[in-house]
N, C-alpha and C positions, 0 to 999 in steps of 0.2 A: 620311413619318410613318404612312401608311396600311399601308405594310409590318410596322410593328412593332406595330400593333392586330390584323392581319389572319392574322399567322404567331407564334403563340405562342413556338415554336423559336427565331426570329430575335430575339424580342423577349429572352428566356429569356440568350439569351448575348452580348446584348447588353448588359443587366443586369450580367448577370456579370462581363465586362471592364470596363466602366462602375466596381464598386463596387471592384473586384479591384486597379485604379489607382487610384482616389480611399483603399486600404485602405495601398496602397505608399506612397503619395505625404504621406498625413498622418501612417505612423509613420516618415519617413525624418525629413520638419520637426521632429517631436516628440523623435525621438531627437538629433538636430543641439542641439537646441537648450534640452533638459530634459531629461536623463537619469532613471531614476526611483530616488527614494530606497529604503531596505527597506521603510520602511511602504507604500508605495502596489502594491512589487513584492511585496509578501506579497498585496497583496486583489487584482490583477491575476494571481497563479498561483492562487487561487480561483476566479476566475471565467471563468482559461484551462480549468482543471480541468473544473468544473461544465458547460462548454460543448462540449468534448472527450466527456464522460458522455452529451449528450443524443444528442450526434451520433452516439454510436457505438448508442444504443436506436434512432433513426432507422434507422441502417442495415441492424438486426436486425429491422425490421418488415418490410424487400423481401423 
């Protein structure tokens, strides 16, 4: 544990695969088992959109 306090890096991508399969793992359950209606799939390409937007101002500040 002292590894992931002590190496930012290691911590960093550690995270990452951490959230990366908990991201796989809940829309695979979700889709299996609820597909989404239009309404919900209209406010989900909103806020695919909106998040797609920030991400690409992010990238244009490096």
């Amino acid at each position: 544990m002292e590894l992931l306090t002590t190496h930012p890096l290691v911590f960093f991508a550690f995270s990452f695969v951490l959230m990366s399969l908990a991201a796989w793992i809940g829309a695979s359950v979700l889709r299996r088992h609820r597909p989404l209606d239009d309404e919900l799939r209209e406010d989900f390409s909103v806020v695919k959109s909106a998040t797609l937007n920030d991400r690409g101002k992010l990238g244009e500040l490096k």
